[in-house]
PASEBA-1860 file (N, C-alpha, C; in nm, 3 decimals):
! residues 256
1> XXXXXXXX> 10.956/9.604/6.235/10.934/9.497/6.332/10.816/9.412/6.285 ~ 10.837/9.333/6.244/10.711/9.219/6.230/10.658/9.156/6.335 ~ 10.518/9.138/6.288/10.408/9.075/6.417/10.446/8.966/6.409 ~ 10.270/8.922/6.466/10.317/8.733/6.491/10.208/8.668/6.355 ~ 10.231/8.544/6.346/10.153/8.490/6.234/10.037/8.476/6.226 ~ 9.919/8.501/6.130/9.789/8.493/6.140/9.780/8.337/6.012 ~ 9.642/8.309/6.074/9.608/8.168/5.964/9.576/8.232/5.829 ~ 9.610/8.145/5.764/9.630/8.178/5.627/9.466/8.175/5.580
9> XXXXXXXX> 9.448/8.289/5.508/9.311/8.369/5.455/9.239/8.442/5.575 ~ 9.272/8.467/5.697/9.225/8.562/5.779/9.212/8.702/5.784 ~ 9.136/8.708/5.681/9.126/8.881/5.627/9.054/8.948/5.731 ~ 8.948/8.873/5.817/8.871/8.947/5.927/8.944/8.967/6.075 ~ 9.026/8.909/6.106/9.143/8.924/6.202/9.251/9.007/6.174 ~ 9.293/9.048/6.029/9.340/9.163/6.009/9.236/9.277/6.000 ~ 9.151/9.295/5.958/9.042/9.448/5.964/8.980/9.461/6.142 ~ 9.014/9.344/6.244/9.037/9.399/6.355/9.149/9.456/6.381
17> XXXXXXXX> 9.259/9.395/6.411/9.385/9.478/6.410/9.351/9.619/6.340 ~ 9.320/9.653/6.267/9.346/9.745/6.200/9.234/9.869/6.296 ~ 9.161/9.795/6.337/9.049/9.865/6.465/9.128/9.898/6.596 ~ 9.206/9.815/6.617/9.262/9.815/6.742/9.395/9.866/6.779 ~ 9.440/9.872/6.675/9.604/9.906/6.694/9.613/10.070/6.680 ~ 9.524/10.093/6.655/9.545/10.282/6.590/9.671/10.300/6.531 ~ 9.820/10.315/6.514/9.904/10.351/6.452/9.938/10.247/6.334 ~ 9.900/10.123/6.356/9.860/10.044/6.221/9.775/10.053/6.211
25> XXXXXXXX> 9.782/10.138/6.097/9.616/10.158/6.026/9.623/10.077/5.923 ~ 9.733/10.021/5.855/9.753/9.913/5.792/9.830/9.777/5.836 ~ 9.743/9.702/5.782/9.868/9.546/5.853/9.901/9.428/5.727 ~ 9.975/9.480/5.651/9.960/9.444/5.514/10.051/9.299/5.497 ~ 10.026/9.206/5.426/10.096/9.052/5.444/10.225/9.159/5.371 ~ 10.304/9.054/5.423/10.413/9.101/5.373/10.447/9.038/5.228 ~ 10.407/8.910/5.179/10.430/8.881/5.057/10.348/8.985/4.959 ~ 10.263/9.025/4.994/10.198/9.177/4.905/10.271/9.248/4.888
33> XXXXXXXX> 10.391/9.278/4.927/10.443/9.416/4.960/10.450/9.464/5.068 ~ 10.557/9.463/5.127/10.603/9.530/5.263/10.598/9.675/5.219 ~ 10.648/9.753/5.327/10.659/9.912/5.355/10.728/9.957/5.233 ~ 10.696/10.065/5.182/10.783/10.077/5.046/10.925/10.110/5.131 ~ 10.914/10.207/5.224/11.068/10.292/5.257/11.162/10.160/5.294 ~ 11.112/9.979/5.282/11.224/9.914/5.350/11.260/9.873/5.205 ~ 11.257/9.880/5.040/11.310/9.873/4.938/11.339/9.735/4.942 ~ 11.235/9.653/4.978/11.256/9.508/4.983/11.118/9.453/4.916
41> XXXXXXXX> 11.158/9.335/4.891/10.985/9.212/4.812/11.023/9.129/4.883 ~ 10.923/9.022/4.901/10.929/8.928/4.981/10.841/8.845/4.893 ~ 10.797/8.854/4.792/10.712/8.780/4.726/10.761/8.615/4.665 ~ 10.871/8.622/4.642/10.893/8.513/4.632/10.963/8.406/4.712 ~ 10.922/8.466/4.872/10.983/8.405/4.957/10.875/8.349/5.027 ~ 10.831/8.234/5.066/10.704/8.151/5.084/10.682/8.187/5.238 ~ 10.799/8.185/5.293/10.823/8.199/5.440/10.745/8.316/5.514 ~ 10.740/8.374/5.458/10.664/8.527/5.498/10.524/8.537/5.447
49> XXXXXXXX> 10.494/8.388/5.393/10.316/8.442/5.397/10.245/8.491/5.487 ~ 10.233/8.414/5.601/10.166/8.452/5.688/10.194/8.543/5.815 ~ 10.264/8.619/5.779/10.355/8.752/5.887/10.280/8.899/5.836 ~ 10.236/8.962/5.971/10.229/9.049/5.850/10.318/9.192/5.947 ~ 10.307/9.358/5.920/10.342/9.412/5.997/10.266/9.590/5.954 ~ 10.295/9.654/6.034/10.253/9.772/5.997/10.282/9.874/5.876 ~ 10.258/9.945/5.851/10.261/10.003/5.739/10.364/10.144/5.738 ~ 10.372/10.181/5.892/10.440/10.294/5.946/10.472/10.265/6.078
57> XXXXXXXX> 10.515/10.356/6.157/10.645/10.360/6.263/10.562/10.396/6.358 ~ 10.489/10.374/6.472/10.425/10.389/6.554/10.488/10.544/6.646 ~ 10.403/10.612/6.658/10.442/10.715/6.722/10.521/10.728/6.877 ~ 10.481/10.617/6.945/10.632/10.613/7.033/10.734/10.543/7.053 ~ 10.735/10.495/6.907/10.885/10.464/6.889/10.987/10.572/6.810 ~ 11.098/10.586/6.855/11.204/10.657/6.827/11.242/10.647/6.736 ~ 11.234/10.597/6.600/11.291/10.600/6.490/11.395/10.605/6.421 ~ 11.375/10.785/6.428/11.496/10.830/6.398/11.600/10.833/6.448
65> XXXXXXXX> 11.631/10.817/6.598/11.746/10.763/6.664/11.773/10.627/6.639 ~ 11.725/10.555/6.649/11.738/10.424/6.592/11.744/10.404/6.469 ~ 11.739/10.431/6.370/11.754/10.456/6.222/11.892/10.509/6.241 ~ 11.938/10.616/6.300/12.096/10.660/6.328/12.161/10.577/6.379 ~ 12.139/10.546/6.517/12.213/10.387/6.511/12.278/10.278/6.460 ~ 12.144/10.235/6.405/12.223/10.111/6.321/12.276/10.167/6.184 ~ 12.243/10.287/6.082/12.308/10.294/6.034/12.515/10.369/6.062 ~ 12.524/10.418/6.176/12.645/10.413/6.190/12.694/10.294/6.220
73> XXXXXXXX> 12.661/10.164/6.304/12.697/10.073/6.293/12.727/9.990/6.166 ~ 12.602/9.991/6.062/12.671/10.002/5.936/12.756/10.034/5.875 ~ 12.781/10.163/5.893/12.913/10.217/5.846/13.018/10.196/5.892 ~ 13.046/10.155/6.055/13.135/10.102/6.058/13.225/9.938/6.074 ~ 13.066/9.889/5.999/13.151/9.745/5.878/13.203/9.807/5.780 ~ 13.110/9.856/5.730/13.125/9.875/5.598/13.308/9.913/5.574 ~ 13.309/10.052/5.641/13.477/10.082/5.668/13.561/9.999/5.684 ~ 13.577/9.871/5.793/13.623/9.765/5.829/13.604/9.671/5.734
81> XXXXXXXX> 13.522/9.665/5.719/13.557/9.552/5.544/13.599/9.570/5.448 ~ 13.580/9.699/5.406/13.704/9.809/5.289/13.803/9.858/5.266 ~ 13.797/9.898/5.421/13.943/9.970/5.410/14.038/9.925/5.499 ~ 13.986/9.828/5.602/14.119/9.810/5.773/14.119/9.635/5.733 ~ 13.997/9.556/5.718/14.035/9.385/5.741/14.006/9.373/5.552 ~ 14.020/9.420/5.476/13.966/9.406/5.310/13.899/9.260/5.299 ~ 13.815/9.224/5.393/13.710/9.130/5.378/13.635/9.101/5.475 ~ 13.546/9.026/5.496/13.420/9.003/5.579/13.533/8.975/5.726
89> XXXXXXXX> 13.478/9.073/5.834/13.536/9.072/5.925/13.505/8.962/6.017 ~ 13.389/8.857/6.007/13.370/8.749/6.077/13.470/8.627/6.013 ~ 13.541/8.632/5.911/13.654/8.535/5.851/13.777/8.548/5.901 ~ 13.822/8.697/5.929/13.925/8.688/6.050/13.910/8.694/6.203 ~ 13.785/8.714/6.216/13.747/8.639/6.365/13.778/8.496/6.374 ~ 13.746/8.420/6.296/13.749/8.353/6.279/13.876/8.248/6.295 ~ 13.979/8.337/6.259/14.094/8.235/6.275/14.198/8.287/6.353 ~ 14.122/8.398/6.415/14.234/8.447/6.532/14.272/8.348/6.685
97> XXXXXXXX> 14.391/8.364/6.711/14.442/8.310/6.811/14.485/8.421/6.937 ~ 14.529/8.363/7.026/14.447/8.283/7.143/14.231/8.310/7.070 ~ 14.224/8.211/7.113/14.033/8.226/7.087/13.992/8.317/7.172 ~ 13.851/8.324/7.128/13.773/8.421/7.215/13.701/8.324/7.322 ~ 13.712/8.341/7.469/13.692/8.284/7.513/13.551/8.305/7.606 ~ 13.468/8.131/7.567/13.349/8.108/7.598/13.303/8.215/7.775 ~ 13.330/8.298/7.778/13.316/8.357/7.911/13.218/8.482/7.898 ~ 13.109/8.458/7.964/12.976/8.551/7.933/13.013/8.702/7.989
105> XXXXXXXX> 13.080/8.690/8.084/13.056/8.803/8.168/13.204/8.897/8.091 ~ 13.276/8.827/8.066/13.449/8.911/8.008/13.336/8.950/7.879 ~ 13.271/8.876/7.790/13.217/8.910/7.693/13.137/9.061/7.681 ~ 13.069/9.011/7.797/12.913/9.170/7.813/13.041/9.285/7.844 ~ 13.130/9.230/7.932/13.194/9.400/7.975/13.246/9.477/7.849 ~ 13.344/9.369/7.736/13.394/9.413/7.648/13.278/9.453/7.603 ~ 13.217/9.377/7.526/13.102/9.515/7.437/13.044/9.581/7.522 ~ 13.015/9.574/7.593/12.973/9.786/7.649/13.061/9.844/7.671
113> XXXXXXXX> 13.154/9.864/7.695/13.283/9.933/7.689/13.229/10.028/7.612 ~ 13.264/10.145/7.663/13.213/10.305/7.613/13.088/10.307/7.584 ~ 12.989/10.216/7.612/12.875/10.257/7.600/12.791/10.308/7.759 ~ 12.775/10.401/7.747/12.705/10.482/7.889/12.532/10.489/7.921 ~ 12.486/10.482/7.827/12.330/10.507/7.822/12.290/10.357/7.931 ~ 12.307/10.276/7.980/12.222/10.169/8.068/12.323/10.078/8.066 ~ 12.335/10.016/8.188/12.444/9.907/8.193/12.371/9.749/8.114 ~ 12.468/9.724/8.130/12.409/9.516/8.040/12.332/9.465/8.145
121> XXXXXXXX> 12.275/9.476/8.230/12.184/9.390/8.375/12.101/9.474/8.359 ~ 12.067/9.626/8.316/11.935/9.736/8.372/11.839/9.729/8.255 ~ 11.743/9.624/8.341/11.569/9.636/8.266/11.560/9.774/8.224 ~ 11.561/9.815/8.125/11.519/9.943/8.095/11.548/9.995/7.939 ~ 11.474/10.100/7.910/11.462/10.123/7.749/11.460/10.004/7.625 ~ 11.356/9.924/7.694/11.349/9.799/7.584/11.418/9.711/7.599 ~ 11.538/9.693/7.714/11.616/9.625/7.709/11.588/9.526/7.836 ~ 11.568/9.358/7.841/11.581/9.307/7.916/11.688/9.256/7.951
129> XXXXXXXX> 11.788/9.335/7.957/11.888/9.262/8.004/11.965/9.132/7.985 ~ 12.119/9.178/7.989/12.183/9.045/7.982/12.176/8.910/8.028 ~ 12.061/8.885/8.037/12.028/8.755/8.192/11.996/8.574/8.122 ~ 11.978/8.618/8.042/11.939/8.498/7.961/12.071/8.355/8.026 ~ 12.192/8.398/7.973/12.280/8.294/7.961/12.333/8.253/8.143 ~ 12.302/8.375/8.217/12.337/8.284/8.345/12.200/8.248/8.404 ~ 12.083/8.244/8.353/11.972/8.157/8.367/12.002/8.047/8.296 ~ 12.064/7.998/8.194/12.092/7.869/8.091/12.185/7.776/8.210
137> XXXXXXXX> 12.241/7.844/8.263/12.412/7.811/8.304/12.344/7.785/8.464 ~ 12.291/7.809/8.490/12.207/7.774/8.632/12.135/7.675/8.640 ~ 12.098/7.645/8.462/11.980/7.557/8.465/12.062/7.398/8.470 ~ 12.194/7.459/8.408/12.311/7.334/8.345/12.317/7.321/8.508 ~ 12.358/7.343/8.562/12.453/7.347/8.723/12.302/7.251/8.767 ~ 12.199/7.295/8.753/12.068/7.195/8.844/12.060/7.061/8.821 ~ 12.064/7.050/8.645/12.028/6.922/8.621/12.142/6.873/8.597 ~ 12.251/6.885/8.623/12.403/6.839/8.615/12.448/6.788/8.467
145> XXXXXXXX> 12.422/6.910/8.376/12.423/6.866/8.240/12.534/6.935/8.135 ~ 12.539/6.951/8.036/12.596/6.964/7.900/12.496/7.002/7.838 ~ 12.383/6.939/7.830/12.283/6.965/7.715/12.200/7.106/7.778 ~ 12.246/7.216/7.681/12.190/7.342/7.685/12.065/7.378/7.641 ~ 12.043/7.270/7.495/11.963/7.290/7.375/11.813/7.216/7.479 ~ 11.853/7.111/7.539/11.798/7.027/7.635/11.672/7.125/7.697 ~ 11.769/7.190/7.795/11.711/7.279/7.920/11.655/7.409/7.810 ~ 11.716/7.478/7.709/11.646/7.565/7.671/11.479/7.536/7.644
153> XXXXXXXX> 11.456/7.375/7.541/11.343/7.371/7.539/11.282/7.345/7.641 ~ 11.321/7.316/7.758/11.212/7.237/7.871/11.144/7.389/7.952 ~ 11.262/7.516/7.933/11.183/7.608/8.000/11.222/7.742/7.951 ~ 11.142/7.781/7.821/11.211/7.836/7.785/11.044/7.832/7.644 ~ 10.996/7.996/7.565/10.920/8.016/7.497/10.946/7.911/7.365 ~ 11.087/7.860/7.335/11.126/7.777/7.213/11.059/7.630/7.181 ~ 11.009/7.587/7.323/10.919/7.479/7.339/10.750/7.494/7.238 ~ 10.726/7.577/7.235/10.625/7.614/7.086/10.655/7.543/6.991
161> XXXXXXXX> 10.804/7.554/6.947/10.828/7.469/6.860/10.810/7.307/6.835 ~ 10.818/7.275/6.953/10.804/7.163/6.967/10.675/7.075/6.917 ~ 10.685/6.931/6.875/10.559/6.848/6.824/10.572/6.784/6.901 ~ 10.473/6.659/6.916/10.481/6.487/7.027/10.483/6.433/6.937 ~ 10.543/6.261/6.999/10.513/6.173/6.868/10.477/6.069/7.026 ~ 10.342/6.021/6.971/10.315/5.947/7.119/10.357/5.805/7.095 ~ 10.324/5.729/6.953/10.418/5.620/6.955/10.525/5.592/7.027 ~ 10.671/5.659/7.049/10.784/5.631/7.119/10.793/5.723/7.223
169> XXXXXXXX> 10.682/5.866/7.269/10.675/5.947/7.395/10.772/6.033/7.342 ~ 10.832/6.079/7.189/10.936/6.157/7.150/10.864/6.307/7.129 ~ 10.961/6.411/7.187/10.961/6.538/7.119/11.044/6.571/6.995 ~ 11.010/6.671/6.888/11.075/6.728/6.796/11.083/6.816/6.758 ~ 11.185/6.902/6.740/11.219/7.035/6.636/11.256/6.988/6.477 ~ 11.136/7.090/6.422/11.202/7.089/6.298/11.236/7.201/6.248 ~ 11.328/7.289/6.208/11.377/7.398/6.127/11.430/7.385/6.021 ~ 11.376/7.268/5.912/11.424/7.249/5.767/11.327/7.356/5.676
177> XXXXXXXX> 11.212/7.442/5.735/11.206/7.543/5.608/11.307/7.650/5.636 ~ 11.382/7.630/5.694/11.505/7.737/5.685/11.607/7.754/5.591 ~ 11.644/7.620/5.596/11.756/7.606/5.487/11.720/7.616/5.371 ~ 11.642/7.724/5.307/11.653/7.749/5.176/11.685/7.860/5.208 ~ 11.736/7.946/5.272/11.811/8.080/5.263/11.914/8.109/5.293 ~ 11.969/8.180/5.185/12.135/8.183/5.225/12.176/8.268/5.282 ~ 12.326/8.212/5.363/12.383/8.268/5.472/12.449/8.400/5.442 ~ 12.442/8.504/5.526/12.543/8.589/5.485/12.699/8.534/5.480
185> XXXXXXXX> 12.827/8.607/5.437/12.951/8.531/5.379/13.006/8.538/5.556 ~ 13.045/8.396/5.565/13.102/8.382/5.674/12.997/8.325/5.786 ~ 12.896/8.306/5.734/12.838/8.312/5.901/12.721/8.160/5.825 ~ 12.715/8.066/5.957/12.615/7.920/5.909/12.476/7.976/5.887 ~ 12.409/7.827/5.782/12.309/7.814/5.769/12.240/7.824/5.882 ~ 12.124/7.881/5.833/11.993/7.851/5.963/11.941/7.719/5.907 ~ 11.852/7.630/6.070/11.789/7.514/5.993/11.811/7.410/6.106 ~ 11.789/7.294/6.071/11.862/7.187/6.163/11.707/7.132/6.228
193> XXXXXXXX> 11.745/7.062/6.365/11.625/7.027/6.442/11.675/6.919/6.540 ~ 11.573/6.857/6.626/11.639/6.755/6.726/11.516/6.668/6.764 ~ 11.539/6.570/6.834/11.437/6.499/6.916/11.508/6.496/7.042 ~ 11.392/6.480/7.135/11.404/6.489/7.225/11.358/6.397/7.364 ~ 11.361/6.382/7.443/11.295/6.266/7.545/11.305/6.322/7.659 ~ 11.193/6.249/7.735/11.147/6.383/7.871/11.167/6.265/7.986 ~ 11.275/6.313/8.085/11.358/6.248/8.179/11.410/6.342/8.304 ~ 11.415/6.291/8.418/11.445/6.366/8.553/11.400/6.528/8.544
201> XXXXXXXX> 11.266/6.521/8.528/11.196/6.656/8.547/11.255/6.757/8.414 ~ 11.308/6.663/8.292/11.359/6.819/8.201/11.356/6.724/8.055 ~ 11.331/6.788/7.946/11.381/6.767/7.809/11.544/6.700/7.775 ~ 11.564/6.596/7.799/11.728/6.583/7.710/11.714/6.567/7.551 ~ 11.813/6.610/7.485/11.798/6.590/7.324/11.885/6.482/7.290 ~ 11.824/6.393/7.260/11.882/6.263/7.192/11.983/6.253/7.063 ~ 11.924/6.380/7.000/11.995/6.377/6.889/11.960/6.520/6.801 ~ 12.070/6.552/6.786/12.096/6.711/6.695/12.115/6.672/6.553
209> XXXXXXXX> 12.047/6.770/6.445/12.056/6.728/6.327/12.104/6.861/6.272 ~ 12.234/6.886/6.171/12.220/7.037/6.119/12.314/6.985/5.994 ~ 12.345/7.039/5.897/12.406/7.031/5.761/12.380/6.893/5.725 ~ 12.316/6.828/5.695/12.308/6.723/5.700/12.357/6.581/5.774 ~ 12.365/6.638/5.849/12.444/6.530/5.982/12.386/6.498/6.049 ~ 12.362/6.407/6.155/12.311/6.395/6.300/12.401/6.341/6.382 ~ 12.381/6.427/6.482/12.474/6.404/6.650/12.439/6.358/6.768 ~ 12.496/6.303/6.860/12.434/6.240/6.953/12.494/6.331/7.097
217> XXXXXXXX> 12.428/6.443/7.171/12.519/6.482/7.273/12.579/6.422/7.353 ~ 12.641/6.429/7.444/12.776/6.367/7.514/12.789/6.403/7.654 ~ 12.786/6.390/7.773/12.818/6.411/7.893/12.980/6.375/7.922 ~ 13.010/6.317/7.831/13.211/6.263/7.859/13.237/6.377/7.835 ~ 13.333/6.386/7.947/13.413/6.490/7.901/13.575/6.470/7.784 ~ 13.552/6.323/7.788/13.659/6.352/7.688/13.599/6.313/7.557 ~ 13.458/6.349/7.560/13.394/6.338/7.382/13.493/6.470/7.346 ~ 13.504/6.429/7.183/13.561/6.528/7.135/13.527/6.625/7.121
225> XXXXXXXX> 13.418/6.707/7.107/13.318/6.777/7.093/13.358/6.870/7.228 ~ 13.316/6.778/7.320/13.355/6.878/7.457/13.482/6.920/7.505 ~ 13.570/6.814/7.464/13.722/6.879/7.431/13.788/6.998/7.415 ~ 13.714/7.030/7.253/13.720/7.136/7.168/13.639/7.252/7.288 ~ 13.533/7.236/7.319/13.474/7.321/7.346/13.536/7.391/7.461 ~ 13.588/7.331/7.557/13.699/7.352/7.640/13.825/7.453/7.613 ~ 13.827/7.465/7.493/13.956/7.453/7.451/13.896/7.676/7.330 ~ 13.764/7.648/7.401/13.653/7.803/7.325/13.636/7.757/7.165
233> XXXXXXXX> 13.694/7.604/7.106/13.576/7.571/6.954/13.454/7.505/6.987 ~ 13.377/7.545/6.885/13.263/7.439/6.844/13.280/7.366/6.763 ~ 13.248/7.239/6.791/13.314/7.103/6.696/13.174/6.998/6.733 ~ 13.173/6.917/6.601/13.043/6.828/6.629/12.957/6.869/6.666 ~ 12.891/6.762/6.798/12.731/6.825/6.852/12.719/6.948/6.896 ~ 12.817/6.986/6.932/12.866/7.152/7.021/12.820/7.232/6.930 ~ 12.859/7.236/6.786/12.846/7.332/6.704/12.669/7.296/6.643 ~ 12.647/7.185/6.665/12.527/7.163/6.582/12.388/7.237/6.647
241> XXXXXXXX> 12.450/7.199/6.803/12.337/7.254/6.884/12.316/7.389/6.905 ~ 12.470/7.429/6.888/12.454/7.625/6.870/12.402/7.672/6.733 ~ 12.391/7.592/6.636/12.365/7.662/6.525/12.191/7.644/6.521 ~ 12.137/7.545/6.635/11.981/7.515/6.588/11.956/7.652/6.722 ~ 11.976/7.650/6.813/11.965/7.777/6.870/11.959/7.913/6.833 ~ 12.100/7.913/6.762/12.087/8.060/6.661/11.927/8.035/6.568 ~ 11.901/7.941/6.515/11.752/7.910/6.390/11.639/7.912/6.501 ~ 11.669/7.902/6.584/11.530/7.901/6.721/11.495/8.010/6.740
249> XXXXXXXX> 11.680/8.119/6.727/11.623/8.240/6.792/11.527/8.343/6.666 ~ 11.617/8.288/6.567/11.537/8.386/6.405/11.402/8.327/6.424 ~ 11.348/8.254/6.409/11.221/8.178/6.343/11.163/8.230/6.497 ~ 11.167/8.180/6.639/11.093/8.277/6.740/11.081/8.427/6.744 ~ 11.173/8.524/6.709/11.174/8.660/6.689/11.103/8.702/6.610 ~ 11.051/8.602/6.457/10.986/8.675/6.329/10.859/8.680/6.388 ~ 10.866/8.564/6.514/10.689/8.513/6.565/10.638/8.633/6.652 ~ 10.708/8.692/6.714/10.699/8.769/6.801/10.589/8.897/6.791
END
């Protein structure tokens, strides 16, 4: 688990940490060399200068159950990509019919299905709960909107990201040091960004930028975009704005 970012040459803000945390007794940058047991470098990845994280596994965290975990979940891609779909199983997600449909709640039941340890709503064991998206979807219903990306920044920790530009009263995301890393097979770039303008008590985004494109969101319902989306695709701004979300959520999580 990585911390949050320290200013670059703050060697005396790490030898506190290292006072204060007791189970990091080390808090080593990660471009030095991460943990040996994660068999990774990061050195030539610029992005991770200033991150740093512990050196070992804090004593009340569970580990080894969690280490079991995800590696059976591993294993069972791994199986599924070898031996049952003989390729990246998000490529035949991908083009299956009827779609999977945009519906939060059919969604949470299917994946917990056989899972017993805490339901998808119960604060508990680290888990805050499924709550995020019908707080989004509440927020859409208030300000009588479409724009998700909108309301996420106006209330919502992703607003950090945000700069001013007082010349025109504009907000902005930028997530272009992202796009120098590549995607796993099947799945988009991280990256993108937006501006934004502050109207009837909330953030609207003027304009979505991702693969080199820029989009303008849409309240018609017969933009094409919202069409599709209707219909469970992402197409145009739809897709542009989910993919800077997905880069909001990586780049906020590393901060964490």
């Amino acid at each position: 688990m990585l911390g949050g970012a320290l200013p670059d040459g703050s060697r005396s803000a790490v030898c506190r940490l290292r006072c204060r945390l007791g189970p990091f007794s080390a808090v080593p940058f990660l471009c030095r060399g991460p943990p040996r047991a994660w068999g990774l470098w990061f050195r030539a990845v610029d992005f991770f200068d200033s991150y740093y994280t512990g050196d070992r596994v804090p004593s009340w965290e569970d580990n080894e159950n969690h280490a079991r975990g995800v590696e059976l979940l591993g294993s069972g891609y791994q199986f599924a990509k070898k031996h049952v779909l003989g390729g990246e199983p998000m490529h035949q997600i991908r083009r299956m019919e009827p779609r999977f449909a945009f519906d939060n709640d059919g969604l949470v039941r299917t994946s917990w299905r056989g899972f017993s340890w805490f339901g998808p709503y119960d604060v508990k064991y680290a888990s805050n709960g499924v709550h995020g998206v019908g707080v989004v979807d509440r927020l859409l219903h208030r300000f009588n909107t479409k724009d998700a990306l909108g309301v996420l920044m106006t209330d919502s920790v992703f607003s950090a990201h945000l700069t001013y530009t007082a010349s025109d009263a504009s907000f902005h995301l930028d997530l272009s040091s992202l796009e120098k890393y590549a995607p796993l097979p099947g799945y988009a770039k991280l990256g993108g960004g937006a501006r934004f303008s502050f109207a009837g008590g909330r953030l609207k985004t003027e304009e979505v930028h991702f693969g080199g494109k820029s989009y303008t969101p849409s309240e018609d319902n017969h933009d094409q975009a919202n069409r599709a989306f209707r219909q469970n695709r992402l197409e145009g701004w739809r897709y542009a704005e989910k993919a800077v979300i997905a880069s909001l959520l990586s780049m906020t999580n590393l901060e964490e």
